[in-house]
C-alpha positions as CSV (number, residue, x, y, z in Angstrom):
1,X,-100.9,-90.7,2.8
2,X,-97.4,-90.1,3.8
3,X,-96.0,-91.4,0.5
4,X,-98.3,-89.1,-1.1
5,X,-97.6,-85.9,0.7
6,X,-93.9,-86.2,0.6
7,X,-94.5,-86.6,-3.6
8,X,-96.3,-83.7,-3.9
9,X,-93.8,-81.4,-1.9
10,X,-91.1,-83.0,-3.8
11,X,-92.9,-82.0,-7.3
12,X,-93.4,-78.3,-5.8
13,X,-89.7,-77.9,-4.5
14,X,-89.2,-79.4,-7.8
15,X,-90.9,-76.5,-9.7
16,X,-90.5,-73.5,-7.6
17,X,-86.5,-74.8,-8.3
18,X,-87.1,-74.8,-12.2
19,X,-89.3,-71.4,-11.8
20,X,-86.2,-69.7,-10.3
21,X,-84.2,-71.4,-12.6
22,X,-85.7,-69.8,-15.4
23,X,-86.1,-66.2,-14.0
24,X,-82.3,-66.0,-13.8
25,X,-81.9,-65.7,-17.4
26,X,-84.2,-64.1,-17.8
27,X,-83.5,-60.8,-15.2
28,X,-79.9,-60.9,-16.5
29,X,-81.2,-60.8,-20.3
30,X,-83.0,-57.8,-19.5
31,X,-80.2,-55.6,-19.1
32,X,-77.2,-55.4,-21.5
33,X,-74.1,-55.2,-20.3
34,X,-71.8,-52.1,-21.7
35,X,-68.0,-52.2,-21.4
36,X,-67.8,-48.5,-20.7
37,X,-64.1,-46.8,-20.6
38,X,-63.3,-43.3,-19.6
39,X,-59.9,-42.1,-21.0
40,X,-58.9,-41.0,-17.3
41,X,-60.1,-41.2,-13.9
42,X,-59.2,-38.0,-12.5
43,X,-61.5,-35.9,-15.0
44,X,-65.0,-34.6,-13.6
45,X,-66.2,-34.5,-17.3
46,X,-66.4,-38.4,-16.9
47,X,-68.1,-38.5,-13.3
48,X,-71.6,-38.8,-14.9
49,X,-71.0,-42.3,-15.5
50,X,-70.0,-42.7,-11.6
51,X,-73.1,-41.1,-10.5
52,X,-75.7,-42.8,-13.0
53,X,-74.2,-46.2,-11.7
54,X,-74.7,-45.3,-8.1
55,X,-78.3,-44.1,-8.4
56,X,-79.4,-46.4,-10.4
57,X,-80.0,-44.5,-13.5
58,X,-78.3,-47.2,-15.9
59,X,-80.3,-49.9,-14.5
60,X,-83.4,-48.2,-14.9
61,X,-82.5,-48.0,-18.6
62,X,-81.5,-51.7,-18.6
63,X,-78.4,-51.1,-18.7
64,X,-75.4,-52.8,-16.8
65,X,-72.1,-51.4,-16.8
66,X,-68.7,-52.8,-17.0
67,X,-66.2,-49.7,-16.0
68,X,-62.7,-49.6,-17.4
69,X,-59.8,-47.5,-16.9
70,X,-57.6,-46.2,-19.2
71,X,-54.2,-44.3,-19.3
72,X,-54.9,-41.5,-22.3
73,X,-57.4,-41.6,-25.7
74,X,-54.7,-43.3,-27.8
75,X,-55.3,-46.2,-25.0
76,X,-58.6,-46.3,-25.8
77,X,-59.1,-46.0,-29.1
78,X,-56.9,-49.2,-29.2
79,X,-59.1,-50.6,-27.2
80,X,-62.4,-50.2,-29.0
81,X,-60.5,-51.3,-32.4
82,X,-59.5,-54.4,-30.4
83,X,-63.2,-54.6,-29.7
84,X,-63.3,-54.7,-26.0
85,X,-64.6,-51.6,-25.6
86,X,-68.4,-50.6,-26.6
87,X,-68.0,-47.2,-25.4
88,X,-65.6,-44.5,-24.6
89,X,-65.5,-41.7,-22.6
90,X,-62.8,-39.3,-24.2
91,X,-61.3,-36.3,-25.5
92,X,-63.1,-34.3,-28.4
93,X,-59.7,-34.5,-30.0
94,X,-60.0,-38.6,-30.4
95,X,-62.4,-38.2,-33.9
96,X,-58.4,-37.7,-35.1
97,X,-58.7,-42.1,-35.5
98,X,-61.9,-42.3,-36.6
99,X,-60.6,-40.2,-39.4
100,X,-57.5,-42.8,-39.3
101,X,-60.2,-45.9,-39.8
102,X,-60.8,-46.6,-36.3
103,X,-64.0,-48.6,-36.1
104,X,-65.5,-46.0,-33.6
105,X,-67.9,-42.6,-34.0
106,X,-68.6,-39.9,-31.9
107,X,-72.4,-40.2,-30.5
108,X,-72.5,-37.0,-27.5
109,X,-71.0,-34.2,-26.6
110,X,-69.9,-34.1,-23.0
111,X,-68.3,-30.4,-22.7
112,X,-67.4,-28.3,-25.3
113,X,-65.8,-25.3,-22.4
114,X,-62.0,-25.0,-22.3
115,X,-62.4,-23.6,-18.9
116,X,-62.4,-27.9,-18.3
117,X,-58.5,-27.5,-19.2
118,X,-56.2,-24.9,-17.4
119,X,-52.0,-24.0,-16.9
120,X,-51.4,-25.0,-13.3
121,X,-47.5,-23.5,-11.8
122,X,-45.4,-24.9,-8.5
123,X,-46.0,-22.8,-5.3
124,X,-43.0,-20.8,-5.6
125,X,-43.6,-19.4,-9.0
126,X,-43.7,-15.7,-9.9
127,X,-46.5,-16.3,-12.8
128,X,-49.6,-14.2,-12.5
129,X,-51.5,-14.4,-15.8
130,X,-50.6,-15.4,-19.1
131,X,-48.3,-13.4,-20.0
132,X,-45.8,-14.8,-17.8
133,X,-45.4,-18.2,-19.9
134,X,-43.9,-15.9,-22.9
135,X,-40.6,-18.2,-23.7
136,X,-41.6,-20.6,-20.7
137,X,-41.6,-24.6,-20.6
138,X,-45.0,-26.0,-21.1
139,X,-45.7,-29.5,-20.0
140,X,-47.9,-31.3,-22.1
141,X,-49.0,-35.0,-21.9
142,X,-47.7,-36.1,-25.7
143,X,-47.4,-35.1,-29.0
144,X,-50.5,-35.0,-31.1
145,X,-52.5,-34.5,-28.0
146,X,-55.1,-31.8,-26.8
147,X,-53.0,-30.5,-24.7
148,X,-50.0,-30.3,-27.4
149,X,-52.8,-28.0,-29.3
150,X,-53.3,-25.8,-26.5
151,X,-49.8,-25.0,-26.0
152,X,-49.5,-24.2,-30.0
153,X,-53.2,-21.9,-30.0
154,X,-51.5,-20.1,-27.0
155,X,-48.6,-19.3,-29.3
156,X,-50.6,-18.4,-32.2
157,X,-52.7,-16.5,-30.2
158,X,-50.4,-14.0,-28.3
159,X,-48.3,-14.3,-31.8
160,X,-45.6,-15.6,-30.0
161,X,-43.5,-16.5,-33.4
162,X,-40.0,-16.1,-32.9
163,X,-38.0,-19.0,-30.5
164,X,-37.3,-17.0,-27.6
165,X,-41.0,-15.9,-26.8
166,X,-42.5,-19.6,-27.9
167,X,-43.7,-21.4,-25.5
168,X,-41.9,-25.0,-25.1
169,X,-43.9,-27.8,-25.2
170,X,-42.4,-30.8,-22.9
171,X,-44.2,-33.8,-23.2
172,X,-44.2,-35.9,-19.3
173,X,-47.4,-38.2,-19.3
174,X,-50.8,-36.9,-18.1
175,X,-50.8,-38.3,-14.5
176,X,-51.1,-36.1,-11.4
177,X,-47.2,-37.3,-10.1
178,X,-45.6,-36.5,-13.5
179,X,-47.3,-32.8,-13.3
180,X,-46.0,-32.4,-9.9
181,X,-42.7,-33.8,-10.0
182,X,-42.3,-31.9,-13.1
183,X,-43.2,-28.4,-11.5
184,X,-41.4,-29.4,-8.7
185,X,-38.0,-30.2,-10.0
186,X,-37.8,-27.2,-12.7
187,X,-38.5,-29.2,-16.0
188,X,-41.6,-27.5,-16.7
189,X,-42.5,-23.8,-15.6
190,X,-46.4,-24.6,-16.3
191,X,-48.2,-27.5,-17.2
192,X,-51.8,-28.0,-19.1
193,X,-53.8,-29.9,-16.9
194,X,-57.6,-31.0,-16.0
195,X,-58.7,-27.4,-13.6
196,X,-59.6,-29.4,-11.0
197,X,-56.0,-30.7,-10.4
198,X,-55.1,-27.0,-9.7
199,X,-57.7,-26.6,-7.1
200,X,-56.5,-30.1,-5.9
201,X,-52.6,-28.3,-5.9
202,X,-53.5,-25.5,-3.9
203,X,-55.5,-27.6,-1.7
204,X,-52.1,-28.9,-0.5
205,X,-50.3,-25.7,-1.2
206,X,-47.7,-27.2,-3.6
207,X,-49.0,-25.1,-6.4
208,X,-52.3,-23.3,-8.0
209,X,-54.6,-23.2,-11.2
210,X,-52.4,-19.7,-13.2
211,X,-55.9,-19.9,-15.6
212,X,-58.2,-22.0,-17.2
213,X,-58.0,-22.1,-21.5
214,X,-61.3,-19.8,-22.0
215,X,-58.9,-17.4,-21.6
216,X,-57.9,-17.7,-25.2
217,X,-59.6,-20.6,-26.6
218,X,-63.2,-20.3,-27.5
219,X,-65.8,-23.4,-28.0
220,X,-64.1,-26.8,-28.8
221,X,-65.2,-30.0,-28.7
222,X,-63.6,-31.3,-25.8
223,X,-65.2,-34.2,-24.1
224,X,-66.9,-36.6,-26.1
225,X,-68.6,-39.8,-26.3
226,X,-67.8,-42.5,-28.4
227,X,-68.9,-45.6,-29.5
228,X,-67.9,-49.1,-31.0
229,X,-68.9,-49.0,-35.0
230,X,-70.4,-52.9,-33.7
231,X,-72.1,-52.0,-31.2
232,X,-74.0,-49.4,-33.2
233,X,-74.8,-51.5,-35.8
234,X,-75.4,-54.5,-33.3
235,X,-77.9,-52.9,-31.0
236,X,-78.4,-49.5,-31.2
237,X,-81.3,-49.4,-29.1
238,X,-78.3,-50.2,-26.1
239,X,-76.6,-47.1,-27.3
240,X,-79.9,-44.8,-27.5
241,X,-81.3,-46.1,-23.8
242,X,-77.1,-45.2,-22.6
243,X,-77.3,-41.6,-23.6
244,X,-80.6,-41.6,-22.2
245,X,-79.2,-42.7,-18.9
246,X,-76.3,-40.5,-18.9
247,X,-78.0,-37.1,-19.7
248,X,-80.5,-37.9,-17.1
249,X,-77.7,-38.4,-14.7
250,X,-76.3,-34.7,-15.4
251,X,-79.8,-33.7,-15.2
252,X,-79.7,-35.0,-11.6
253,X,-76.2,-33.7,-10.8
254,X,-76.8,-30.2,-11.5
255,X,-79.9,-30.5,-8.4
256,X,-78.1,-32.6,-6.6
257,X,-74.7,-31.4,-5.3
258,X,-73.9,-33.4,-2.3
259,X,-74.0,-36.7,-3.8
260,X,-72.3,-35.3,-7.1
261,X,-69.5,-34.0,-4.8
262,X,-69.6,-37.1,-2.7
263,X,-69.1,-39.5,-5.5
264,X,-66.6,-37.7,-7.5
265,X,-64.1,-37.3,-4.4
266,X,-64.2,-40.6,-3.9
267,X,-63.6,-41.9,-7.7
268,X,-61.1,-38.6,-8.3
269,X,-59.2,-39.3,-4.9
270,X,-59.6,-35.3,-4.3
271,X,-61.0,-34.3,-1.2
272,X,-64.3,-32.7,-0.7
273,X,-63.6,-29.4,-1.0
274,X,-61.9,-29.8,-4.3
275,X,-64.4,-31.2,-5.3
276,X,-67.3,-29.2,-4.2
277,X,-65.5,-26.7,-6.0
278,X,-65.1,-28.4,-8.9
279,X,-68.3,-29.0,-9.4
280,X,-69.3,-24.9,-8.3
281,X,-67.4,-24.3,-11.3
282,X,-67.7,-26.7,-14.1
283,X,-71.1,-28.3,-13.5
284,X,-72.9,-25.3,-15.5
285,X,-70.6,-26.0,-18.5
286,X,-72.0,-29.9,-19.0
287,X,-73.8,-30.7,-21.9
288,X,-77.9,-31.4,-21.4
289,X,-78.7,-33.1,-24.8
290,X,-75.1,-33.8,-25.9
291,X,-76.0,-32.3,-29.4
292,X,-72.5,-30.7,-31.2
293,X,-72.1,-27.5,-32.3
294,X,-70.8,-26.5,-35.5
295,X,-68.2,-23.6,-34.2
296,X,-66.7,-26.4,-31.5
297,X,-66.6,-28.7,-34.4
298,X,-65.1,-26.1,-36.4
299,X,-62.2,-25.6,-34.0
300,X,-61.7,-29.6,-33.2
301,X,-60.8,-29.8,-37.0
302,X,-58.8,-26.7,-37.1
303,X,-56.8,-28.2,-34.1
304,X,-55.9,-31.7,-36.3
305,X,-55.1,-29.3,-39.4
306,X,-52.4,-27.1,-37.0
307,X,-50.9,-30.3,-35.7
308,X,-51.1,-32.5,-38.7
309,X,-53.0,-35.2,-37.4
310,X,-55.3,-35.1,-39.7
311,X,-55.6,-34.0,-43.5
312,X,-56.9,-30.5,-43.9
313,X,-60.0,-31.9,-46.4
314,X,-61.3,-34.1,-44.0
315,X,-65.1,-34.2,-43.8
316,X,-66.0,-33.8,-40.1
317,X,-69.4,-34.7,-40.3
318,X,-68.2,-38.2,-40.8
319,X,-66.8,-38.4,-37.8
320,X,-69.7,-38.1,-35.7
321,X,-73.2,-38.5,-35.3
322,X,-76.4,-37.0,-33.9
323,X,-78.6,-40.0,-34.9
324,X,-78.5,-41.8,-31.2
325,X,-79.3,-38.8,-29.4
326,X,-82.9,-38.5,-27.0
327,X,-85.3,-36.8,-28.7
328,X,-86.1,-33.7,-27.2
329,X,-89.7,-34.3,-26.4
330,X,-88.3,-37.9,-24.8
């Protein structure tokens, strides 16, 4: 009887062992795992993805995901073409490689406002409004880049031709010690910068936000998401249920603003203040369906035309698609 009993148990530890065995593989084969990268952490443009992962709005869509951080779009790009990235989080500006061949495309718009993007100046500068920065040091993050545009449509725009009224553009890196140690020490008068860096600046009253780019820049595509070329021909459905996720997620920051601002203080470093106004400010200007617009298209390419990046003929619509988007009545 013993002999018997103690064969039975054994036979059901034995089974409930294999049934757990065999759910594993299953639960973790239910959700696939996306190596998502975001250009650079200090940008709330980017926060969604910080937000969908804390509430669970990723998983719901069976989604798990792998968060990487980058220093700048070039970064990235290199990244995805090195294929271990599936999706990026990135500037509008960054269709300039998929144009070059990089095995990428442009799936959602993020933000196309250039209120994102403003000219911060150091605490002891006499700057009041645009104006000011006729024949001033600009500092930009590199050559080629979105902010390297900006400083040349500012030109263009006040018609600021001749050397003595251009602004120049200094190229120092786009990290928050580089902006200030350039403001502080004279080598740039003004710098281009994410907005929220100059609420973060006068925060600490070391320096302030002059104005953000609607000032003179209308629509652009400016943050945009991006994914692998493989991973859209590999499993799209992953791709469709991610934009799901994430537009659900800004759905659920706009109504709820405590977490929002609790969450991106914490991944931004900037402290709750900055960014509770942060989000008072820019949180209107996120996308809802991420669908692109032909006049922020329209000045994306006339941005690669003005700074050569890319030939003047190139077709646009290649560079980005609509095809992954949710479906309104979704």
């Amino acid at each position: 009887m013993t002999g018997n009993i103690s064969r039975r148990a054994a036979l059901g530890m034995l089974a409930g062992s294999l049934a757990a065995v065999s759910r594993v593989p299953l639960a973790r084969a239910a959700a696939d795992t996306l190596r998502v990268g975001k250009a650079v952490v200090e940008n709330i443009g980017f926060i969604p993805l910080d937000v969908g992962m804390e509430h669970g709005i990723f998983a719901k869509h069976g989604l798990a995901i792998d968060e990487l951080n980058f220093a700048g779009g070039a970064k990235i790009a290199q990244a995805i073409t090195a294929g271990a990235v599936d999706v990026s989080l990135s500037a509008g500006p960054d269709m300039q490689f998929v144009a070059k061949g990089a095995p990428e495309i442009a799936i959602a718009s993020i933000a196309e406002s250039p209120s994102f993007m403003g000219y911060v100046v150091g605490a002891e500068s006499k700057a009041r409004g645009i104006d000011d920065l006729k024949g001033k040091k600009i500092g930009i993050t590199s050559p080629g880049s979105l902010t390297d545009w900006l400083a040349a449509e500012l030109n263009r725009v006040k018609g600021w031709s001749e050397e003595s009224a251009r602004v120049t553009k200094v190229a120092i890196g786009g990290s928050t010690p580089a902006t200030i140690a350039g403001l502080k020490t004279g080598q740039v008068d003004a710098s281009i910068v994410a907005a929220q860096l100059g609420f973060q600046l006068e925060e600490q009253q070391s320096g302030r936000l002059l104005f953000d780019c609607s000032q003179y820049v209308g629509t652009i595509e400016l943050y945009t998401i991006f994914a692998s070329t493989a991973l859209t021909q590999q499993n799209p459905d992953a791709v469709r249920r991610f934009l799901k996720a994430w537009y659900e997620t800004v759905a659920f920051m706009k109504t709820h603003k405590p977490e929002t601002v609790a969450i991106a203080s914490k991944v931004m470093g900037n402290p709750p203040a900055v960014a509770a106004r942060t989000y008072d400010t820019l949180m209107p200007r996120f996308s809802i369906d991420g669908k692109f617009s032909r006049p922020a298209i329209e000045t994306l390419r006339a941005s690669f035309v003005a700074l050569g990046s890319v030939d003047a003929s190139v077709d646009m619509s290649r560079l980005y698609t609509e095809a992954f988007l949710p479906k309104a009545s979704a």
